[in-house]
py3Dmol code that shows the C-alpha trace and the ligand (Angstrom):
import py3Dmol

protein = """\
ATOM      1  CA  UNK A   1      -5.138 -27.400  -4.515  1.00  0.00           C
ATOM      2  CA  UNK A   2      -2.505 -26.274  -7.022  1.00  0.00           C
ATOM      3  CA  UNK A   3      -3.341 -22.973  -9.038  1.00  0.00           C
ATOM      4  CA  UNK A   4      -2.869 -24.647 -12.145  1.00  0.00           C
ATOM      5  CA  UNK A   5      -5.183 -27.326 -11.264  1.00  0.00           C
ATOM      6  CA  UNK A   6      -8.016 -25.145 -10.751  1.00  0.00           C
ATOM      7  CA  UNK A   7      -9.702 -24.714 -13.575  1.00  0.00           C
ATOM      8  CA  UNK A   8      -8.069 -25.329 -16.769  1.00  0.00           C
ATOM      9  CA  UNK A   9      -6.073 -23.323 -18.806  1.00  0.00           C
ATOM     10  CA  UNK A  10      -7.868 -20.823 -20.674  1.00  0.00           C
ATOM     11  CA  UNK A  11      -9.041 -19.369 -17.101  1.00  0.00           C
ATOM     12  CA  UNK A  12      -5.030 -19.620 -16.260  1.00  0.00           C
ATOM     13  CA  UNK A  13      -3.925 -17.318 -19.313  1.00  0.00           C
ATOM     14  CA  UNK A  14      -5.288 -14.114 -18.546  1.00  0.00           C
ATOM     15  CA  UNK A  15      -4.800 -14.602 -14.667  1.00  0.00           C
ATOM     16  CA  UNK A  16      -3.023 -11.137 -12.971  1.00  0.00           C
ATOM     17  CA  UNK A  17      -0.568 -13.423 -11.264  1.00  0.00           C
ATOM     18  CA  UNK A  18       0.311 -17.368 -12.047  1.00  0.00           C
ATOM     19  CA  UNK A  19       3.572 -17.021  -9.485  1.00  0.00           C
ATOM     20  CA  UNK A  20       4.245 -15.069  -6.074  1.00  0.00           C
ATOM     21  CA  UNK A  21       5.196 -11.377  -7.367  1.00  0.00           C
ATOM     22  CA  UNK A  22       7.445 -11.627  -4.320  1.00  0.00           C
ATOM     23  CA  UNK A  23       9.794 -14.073  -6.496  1.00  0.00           C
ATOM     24  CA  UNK A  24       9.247 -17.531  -4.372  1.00  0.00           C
ATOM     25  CA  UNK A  25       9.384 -20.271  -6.517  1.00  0.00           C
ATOM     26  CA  UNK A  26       6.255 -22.462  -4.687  1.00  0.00           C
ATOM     27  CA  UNK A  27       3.120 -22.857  -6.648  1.00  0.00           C
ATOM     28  CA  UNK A  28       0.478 -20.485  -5.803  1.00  0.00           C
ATOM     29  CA  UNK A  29      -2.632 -22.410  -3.414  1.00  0.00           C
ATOM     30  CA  UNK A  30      -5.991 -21.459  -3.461  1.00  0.00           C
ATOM     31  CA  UNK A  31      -7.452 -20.210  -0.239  1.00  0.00           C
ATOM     32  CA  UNK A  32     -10.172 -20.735   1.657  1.00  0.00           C
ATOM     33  CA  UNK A  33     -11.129 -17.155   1.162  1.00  0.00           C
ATOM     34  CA  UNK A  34     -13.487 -17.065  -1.871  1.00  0.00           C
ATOM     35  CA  UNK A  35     -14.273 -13.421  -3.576  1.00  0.00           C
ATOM     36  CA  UNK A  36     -16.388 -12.104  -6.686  1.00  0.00           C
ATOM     37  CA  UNK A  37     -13.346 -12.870  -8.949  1.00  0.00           C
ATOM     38  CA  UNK A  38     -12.407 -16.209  -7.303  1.00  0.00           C
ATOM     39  CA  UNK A  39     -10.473 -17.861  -4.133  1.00  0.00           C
ATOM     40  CA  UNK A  40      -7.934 -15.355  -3.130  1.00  0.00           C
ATOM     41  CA  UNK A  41      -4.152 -17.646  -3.814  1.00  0.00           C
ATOM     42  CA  UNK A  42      -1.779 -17.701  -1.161  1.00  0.00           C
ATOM     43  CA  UNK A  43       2.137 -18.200  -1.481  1.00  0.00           C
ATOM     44  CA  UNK A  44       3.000 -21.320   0.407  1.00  0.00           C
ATOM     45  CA  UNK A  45       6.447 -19.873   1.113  1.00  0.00           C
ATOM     46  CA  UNK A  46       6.020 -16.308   2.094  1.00  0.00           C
ATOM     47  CA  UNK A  47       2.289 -15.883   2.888  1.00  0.00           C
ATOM     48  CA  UNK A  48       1.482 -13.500   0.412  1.00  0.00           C
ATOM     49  CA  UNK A  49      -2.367 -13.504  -0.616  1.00  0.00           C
ATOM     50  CA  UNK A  50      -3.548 -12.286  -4.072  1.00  0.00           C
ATOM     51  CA  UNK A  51      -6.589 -11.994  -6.228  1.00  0.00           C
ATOM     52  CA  UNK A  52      -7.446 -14.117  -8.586  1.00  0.00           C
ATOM     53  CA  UNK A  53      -8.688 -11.452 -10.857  1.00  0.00           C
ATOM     54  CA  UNK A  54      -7.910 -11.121 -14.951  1.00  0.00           C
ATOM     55  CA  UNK A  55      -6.130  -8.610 -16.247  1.00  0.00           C
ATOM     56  CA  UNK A  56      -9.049  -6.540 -17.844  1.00  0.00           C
ATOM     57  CA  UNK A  57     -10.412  -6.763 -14.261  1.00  0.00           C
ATOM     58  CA  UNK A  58      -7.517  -5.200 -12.646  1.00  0.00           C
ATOM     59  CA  UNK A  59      -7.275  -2.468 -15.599  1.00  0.00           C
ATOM     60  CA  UNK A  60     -11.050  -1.899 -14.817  1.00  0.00           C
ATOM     61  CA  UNK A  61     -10.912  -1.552 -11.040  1.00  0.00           C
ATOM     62  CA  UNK A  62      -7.648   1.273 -11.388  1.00  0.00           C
ATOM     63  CA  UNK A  63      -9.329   3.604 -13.368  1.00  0.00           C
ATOM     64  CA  UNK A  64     -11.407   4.334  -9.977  1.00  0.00           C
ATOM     65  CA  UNK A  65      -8.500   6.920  -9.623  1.00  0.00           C
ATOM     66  CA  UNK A  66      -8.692   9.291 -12.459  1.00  0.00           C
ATOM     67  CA  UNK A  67     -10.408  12.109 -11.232  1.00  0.00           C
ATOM     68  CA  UNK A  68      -9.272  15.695 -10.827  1.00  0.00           C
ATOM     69  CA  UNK A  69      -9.715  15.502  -6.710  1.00  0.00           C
ATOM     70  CA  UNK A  70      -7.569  12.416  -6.852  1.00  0.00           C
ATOM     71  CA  UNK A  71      -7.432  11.211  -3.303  1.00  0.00           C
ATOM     72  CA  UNK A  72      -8.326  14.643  -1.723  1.00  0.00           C
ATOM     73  CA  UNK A  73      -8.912  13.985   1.853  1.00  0.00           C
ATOM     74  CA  UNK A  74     -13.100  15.131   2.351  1.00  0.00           C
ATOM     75  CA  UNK A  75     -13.142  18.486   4.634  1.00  0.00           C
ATOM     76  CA  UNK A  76     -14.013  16.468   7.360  1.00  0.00           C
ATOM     77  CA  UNK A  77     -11.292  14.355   7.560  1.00  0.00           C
ATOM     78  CA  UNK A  78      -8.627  16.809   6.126  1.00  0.00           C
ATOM     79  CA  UNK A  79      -7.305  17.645   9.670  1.00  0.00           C
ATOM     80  CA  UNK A  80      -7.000  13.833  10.472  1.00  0.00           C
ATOM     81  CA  UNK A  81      -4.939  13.811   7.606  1.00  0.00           C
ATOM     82  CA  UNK A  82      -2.577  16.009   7.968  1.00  0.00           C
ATOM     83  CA  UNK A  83      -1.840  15.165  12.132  1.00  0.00           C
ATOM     84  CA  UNK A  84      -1.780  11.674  10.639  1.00  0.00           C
ATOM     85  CA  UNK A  85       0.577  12.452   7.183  1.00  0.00           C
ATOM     86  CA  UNK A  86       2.338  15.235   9.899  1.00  0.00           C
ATOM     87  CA  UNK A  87       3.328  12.118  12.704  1.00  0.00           C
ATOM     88  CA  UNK A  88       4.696   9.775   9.525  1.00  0.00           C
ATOM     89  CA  UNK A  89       6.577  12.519   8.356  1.00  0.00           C
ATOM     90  CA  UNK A  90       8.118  13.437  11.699  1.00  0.00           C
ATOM     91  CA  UNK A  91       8.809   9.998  12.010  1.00  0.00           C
ATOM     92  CA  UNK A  92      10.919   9.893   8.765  1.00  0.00           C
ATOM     93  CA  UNK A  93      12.504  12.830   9.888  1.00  0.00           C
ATOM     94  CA  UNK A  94      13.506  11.168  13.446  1.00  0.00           C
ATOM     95  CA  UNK A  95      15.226   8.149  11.588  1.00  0.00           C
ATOM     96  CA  UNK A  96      17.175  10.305   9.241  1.00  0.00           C
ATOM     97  CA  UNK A  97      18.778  12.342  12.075  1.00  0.00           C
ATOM     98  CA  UNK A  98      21.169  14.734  10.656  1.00  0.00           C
ATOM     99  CA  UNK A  99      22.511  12.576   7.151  1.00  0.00           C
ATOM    100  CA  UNK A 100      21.749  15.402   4.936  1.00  0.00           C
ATOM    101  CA  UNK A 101      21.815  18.909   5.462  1.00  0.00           C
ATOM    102  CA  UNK A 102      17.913  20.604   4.569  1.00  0.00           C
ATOM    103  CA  UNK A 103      15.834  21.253   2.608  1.00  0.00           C
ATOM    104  CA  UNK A 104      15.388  17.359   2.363  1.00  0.00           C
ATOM    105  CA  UNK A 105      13.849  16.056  -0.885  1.00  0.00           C
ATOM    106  CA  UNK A 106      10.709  13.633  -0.326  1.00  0.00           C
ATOM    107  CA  UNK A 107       9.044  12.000  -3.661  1.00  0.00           C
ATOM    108  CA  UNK A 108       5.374  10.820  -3.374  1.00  0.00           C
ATOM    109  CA  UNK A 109       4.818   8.069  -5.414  1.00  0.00           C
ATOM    110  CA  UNK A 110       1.470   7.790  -6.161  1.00  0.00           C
ATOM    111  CA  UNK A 111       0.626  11.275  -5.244  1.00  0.00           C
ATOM    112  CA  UNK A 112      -2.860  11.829  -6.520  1.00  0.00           C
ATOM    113  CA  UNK A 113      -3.698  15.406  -6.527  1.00  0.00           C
ATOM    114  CA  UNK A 114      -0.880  16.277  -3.938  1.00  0.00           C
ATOM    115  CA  UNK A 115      -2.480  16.174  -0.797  1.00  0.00           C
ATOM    116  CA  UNK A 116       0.829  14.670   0.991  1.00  0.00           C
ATOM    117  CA  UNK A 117       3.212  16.795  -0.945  1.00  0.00           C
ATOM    118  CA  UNK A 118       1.264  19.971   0.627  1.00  0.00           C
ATOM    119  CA  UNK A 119       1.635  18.615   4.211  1.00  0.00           C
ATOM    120  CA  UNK A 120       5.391  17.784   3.519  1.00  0.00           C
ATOM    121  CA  UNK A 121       5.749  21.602   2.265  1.00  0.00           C
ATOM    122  CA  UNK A 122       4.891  22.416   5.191  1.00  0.00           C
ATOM    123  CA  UNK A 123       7.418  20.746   6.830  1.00  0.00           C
ATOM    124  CA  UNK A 124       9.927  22.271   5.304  1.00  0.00           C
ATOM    125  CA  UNK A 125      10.773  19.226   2.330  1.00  0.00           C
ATOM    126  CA  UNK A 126      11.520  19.852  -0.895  1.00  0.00           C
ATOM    127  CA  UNK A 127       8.750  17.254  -2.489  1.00  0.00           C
ATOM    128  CA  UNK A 128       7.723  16.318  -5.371  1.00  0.00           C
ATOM    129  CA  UNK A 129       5.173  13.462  -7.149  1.00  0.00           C
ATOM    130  CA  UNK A 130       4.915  10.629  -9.526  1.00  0.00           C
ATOM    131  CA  UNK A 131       1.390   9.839 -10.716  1.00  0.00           C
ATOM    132  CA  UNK A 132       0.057   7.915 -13.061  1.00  0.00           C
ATOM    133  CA  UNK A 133      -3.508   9.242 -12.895  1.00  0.00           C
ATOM    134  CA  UNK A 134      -3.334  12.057 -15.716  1.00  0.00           C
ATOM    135  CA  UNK A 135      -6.560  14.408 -14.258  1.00  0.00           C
ATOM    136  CA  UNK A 136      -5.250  13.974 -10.238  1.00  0.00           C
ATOM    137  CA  UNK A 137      -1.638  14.751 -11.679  1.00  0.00           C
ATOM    138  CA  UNK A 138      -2.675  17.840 -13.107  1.00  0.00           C
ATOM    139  CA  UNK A 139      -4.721  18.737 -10.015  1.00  0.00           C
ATOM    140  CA  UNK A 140      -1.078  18.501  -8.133  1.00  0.00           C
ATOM    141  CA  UNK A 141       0.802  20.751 -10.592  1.00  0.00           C
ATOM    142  CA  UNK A 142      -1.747  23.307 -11.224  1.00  0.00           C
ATOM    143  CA  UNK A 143      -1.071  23.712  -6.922  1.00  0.00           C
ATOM    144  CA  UNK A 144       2.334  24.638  -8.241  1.00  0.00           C
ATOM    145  CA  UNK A 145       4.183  20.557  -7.228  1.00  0.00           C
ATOM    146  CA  UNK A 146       6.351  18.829  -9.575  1.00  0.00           C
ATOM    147  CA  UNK A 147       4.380  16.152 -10.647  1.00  0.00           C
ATOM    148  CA  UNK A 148       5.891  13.205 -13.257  1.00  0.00           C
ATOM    149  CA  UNK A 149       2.380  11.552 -14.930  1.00  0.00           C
ATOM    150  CA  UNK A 150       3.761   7.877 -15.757  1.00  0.00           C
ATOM    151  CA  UNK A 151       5.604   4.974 -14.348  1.00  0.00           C
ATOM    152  CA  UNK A 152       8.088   6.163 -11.534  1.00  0.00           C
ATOM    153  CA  UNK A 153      10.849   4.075 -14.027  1.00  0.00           C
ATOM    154  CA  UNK A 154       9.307   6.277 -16.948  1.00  0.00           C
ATOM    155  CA  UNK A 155      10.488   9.695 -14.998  1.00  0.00           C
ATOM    156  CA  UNK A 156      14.027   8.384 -15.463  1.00  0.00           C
ATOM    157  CA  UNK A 157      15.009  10.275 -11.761  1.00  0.00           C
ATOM    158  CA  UNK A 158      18.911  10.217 -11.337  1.00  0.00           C
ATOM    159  CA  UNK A 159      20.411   7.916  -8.750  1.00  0.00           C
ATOM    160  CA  UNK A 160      19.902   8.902  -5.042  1.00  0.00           C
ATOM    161  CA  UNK A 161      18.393  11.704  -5.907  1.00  0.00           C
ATOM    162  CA  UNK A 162      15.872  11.649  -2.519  1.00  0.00           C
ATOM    163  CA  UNK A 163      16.068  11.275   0.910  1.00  0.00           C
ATOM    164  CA  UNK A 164      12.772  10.363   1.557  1.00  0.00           C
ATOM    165  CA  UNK A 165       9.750   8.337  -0.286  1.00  0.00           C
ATOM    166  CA  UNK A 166       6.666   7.652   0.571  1.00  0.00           C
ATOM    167  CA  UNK A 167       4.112   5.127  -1.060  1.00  0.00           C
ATOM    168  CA  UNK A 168       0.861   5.270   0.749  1.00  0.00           C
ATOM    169  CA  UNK A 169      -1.678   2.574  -0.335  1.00  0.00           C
ATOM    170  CA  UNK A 170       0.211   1.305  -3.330  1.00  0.00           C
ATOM    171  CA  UNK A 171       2.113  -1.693  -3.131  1.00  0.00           C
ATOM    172  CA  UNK A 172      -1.373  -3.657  -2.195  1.00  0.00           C
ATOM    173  CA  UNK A 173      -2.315  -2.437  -5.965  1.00  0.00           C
ATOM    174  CA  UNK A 174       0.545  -3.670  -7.875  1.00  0.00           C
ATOM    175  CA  UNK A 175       1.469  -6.955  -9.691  1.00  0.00           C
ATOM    176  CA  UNK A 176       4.960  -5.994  -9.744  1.00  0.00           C
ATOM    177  CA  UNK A 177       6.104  -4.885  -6.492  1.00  0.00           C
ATOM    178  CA  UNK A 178       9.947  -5.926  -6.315  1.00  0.00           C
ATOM    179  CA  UNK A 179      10.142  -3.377  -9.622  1.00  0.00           C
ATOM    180  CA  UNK A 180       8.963  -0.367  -7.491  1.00  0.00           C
ATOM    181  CA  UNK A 181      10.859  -1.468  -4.628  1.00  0.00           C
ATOM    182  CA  UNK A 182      14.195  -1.822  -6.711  1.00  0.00           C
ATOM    183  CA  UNK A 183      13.540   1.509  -8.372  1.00  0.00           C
ATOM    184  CA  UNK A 184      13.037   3.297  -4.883  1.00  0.00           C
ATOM    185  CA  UNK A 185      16.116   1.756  -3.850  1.00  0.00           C
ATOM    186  CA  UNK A 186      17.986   3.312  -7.019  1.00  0.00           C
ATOM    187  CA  UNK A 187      16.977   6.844  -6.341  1.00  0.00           C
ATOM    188  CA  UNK A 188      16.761   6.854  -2.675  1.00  0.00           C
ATOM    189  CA  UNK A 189      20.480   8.102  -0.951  1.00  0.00           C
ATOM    190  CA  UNK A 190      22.426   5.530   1.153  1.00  0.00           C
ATOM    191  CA  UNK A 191      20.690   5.304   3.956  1.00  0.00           C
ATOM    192  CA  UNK A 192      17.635   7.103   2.836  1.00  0.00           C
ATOM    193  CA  UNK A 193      13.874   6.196   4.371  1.00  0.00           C
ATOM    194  CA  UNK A 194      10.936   4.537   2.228  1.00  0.00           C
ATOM    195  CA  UNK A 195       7.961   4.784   4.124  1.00  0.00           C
ATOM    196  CA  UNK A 196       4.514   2.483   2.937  1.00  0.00           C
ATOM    197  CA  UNK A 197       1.425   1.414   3.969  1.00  0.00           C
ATOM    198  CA  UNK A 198      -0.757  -1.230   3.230  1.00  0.00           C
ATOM    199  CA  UNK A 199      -3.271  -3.663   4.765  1.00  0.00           C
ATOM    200  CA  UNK A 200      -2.418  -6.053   6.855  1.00  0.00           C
ATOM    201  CA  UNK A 201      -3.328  -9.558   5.774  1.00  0.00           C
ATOM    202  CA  UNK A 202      -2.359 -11.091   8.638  1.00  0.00           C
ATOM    203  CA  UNK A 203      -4.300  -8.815  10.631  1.00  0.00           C
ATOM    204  CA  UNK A 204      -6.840 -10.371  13.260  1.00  0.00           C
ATOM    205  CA  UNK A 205      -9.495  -8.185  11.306  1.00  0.00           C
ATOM    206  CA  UNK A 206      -8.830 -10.335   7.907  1.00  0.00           C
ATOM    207  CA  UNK A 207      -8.518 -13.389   9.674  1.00  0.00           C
ATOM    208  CA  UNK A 208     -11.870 -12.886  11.560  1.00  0.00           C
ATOM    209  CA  UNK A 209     -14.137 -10.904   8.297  1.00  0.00           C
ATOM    210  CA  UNK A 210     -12.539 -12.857   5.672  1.00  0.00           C
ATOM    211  CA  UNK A 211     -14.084 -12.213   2.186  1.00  0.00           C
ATOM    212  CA  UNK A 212     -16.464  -9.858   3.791  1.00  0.00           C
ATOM    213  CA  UNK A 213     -13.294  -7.353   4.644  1.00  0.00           C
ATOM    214  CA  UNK A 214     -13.944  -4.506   2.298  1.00  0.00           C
ATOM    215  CA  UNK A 215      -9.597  -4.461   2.398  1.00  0.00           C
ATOM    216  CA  UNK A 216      -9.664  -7.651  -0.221  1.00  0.00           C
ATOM    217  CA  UNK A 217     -12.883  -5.751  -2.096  1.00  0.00           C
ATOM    218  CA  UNK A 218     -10.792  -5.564  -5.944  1.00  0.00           C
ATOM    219  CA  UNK A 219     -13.487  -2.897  -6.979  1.00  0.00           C
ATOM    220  CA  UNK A 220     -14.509  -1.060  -4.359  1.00  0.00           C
ATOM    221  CA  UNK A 221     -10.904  -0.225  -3.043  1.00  0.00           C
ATOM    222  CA  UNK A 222      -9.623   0.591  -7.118  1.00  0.00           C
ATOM    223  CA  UNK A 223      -7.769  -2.216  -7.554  1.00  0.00           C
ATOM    224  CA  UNK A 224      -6.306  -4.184  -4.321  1.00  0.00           C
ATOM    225  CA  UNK A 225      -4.597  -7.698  -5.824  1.00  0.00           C
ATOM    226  CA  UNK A 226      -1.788  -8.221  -3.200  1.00  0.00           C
ATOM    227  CA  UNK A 227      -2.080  -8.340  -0.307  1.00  0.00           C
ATOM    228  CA  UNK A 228       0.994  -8.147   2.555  1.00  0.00           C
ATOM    229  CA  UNK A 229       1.808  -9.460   6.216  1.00  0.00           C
ATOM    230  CA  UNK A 230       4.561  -8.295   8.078  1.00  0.00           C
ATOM    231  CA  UNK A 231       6.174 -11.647   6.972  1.00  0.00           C
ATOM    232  CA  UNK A 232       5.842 -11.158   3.568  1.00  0.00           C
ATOM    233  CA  UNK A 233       6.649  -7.391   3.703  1.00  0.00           C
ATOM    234  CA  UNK A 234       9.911  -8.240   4.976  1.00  0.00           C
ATOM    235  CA  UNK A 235      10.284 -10.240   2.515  1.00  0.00           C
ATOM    236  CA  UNK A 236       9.963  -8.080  -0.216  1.00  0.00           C
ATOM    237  CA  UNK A 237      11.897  -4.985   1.410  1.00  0.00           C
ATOM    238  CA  UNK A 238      14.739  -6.956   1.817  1.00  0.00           C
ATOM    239  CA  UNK A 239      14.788  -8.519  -1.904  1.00  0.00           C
ATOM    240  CA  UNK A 240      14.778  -4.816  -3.030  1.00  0.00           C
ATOM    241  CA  UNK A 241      17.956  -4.090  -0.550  1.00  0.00           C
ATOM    242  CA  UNK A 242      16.095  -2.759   2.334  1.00  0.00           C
ATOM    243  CA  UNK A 243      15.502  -3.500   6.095  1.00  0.00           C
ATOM    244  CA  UNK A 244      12.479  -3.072   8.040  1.00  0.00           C
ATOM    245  CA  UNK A 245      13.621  -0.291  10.495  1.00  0.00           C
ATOM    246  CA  UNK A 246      10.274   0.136  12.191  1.00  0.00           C
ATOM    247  CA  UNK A 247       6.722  -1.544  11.354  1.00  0.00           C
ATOM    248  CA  UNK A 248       3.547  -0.811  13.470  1.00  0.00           C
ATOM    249  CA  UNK A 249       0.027  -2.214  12.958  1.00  0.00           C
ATOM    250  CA  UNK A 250      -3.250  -0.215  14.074  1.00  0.00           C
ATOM    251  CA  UNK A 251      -7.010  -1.170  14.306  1.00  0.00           C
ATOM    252  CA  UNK A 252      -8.994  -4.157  14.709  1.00  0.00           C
ATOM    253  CA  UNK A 253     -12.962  -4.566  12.830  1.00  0.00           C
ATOM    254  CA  UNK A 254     -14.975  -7.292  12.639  1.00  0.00           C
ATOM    255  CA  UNK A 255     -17.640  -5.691   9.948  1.00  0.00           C
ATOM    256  CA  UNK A 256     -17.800  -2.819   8.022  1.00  0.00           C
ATOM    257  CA  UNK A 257     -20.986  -0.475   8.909  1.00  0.00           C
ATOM    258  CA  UNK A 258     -23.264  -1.667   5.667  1.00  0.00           C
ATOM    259  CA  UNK A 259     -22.747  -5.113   6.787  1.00  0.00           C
ATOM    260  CA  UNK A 260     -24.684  -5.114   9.975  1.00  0.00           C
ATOM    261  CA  UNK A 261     -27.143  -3.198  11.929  1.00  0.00           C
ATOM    262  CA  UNK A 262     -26.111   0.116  13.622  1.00  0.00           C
ATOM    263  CA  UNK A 263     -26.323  -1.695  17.066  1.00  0.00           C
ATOM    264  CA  UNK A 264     -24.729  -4.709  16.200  1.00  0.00           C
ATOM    265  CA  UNK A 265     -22.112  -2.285  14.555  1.00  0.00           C
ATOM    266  CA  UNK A 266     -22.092  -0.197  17.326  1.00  0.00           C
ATOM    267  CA  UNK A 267     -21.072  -3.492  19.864  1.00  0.00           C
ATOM    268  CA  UNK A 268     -18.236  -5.088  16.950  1.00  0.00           C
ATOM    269  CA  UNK A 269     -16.733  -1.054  16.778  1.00  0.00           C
ATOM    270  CA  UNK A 270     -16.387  -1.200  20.766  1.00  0.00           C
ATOM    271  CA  UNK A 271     -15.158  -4.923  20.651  1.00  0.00           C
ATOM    272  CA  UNK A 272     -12.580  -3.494  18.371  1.00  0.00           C
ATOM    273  CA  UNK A 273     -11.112  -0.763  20.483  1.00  0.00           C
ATOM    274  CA  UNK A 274     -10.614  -2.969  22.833  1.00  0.00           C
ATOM    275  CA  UNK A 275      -8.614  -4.978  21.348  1.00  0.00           C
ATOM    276  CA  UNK A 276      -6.842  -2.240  19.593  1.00  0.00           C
ATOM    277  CA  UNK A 277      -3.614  -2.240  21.915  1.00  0.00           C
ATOM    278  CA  UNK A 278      -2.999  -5.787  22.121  1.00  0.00           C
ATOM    279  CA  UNK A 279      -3.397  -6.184  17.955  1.00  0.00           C
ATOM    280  CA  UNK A 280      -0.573  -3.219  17.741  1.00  0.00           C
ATOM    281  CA  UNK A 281       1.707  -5.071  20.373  1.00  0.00           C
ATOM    282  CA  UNK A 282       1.363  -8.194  18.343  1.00  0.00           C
ATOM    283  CA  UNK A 283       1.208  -6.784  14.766  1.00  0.00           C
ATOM    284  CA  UNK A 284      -1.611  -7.771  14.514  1.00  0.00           C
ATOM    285  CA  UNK A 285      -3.741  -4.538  12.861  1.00  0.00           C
ATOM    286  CA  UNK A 286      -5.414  -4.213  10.217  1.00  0.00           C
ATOM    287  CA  UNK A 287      -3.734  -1.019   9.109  1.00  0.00           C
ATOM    288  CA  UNK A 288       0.482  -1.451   8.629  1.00  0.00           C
ATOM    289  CA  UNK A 289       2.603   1.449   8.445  1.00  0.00           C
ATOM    290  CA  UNK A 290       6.352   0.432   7.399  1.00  0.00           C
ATOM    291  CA  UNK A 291       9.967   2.548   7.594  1.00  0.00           C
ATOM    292  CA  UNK A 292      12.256   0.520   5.266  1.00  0.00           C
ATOM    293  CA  UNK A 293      15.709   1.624   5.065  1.00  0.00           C
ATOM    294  CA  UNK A 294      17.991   1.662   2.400  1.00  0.00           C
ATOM    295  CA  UNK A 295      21.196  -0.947   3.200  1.00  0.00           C
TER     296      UNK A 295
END
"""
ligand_1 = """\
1
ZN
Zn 5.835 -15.536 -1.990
"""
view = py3Dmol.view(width=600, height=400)
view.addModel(protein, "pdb")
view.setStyle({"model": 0}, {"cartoon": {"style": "trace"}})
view.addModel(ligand_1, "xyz")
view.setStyle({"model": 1}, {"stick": {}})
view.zoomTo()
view.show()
């Protein structure tokens, strides 16, 4: 069923998205997938799925993010972090070879309360953030980072001005994608390395959990409304004049741990592992890592 046939037009005027944010001209479809807001709507011609939300709903779920720890990694999980932020960084690294002489600059969009520009210290970048949470942004300067609080098109940076960006559980929380791609683009060198992640739509843990997936959850996860494949990734980097220079998936779940009993949760997490190696061989993880470059 068309979008616009759904259910009248009043619903249809305060709708996040009434078109692919990808650009494709098609008519949004409804899916089969049916959330707290509505069906989730799927792009006919690139695959993208996307909430159905309002736009006071979308405003609502962000403001999850406002808090002085930001995204903080807990104590137990700070190690796994940084091996995890470490490897990714590496990675970038490894692709630019020797294209500009050190200390590279790396901009964190999205940066929180600076967690990833620590790691990247560390690593001998000179980095720097763009937040647009106001009490995580100050968390990040007060650790002595360069933080811009706004828009990354608000902090006006010159053209390729970085060699590396990263964008770590963003794009699935914008309605306007192709503008933060095309901006990255701008300020990234020739040749320079975007890295994102995002969840993986096409993912055999979507396709199996569905609306129970806490990955389409609007409120719990602050805001998710778009949500990629590798298809539709593509897609979008190379709209924004980029390539896909390397793209791995990871993990497979069929039901988050309040869903089911710690047995039964216990049998699904094995079942999972299992199948962990042949979902990253086939893209087919729920978690998608991304190196775009810039053409
Ligand atoms: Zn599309």
């Amino acid at each position: 069923m068309a979008l616009r046939e759904m259910d009248g037009a009043t619903l249809l005027q305060d709708r996040l998205f009434d078109r692919c944010p990808l650009g494709c001209s098609d008519d949004l479809q409804t899916s089969a997938i049916i959330l707290t807001e509505g069906p989730l709507l799927r792009c006919a011609m690139c695959s993208q799925l996307l909430s159905s939300c309002t736009h006071g709903q979308y405003e609502r779920a962000l403001k999850k993010w406002d808090s002085s720890n930001g995204t903080i990694p807990a104590a137990q999980s700070a190690a796994r972090f940084q091996q995890v932020t470490e490897r990714r960084l590496r990675c970038a690294l490894r692709l630019l070879g020797r294209l500009s002489p050190p200390p590279l600059r790396l901009l964190d969009v999205g940066c929180s309360s600076g967690a990833l520009l620590a790691v990247a210290a560390k690593l001998g970048f000179s980095p720097s953030g763009v937040e647009i949470a106001s009490k995580a942004a100050e968390t990040a300067q007060r650790a002595g980072f360069e933080v811009f609080c706004g828009m990354l098109h608000e902090a006006r940076f010159a053209d390729e001005a970085f060699d590396v960006i990263t964008a770590f559980e963003l794009i699935e929380h914008l309605n306007a994608p192709l503008l933060l791609l095309s901006e990255c683009h701008r300020i990234l060198k020739p040749e320079g390395v975007l890295i994102l992640n995002t969840p993986n739509a096409g993912s055999w843990t979507a396709g199996v959990m569905r609306e129970c997936w806490d990955g389409f959850n609007l409120s719990s996860m602050g805001g998710h409304v778009s949500f990629f494949s590798p298809r539709s990734l593509a897609n979008l980097a190379g709209q924004c004049g980029f390539r896909v220079e390397r793209l791995e998936t990871r993990r497979v779940r069929f039901a988050e741990s309040h869903q089911v009993s710690p047995i039964v949760y216990r049998i699904l997490k094995i079942m999972g592992e299992v199948l962990s190696i042949p979902a990253s061989l086939l893209n087919k993880g729920h978690d998608m890592l991304a190196f775009l470059r810039k053409m």
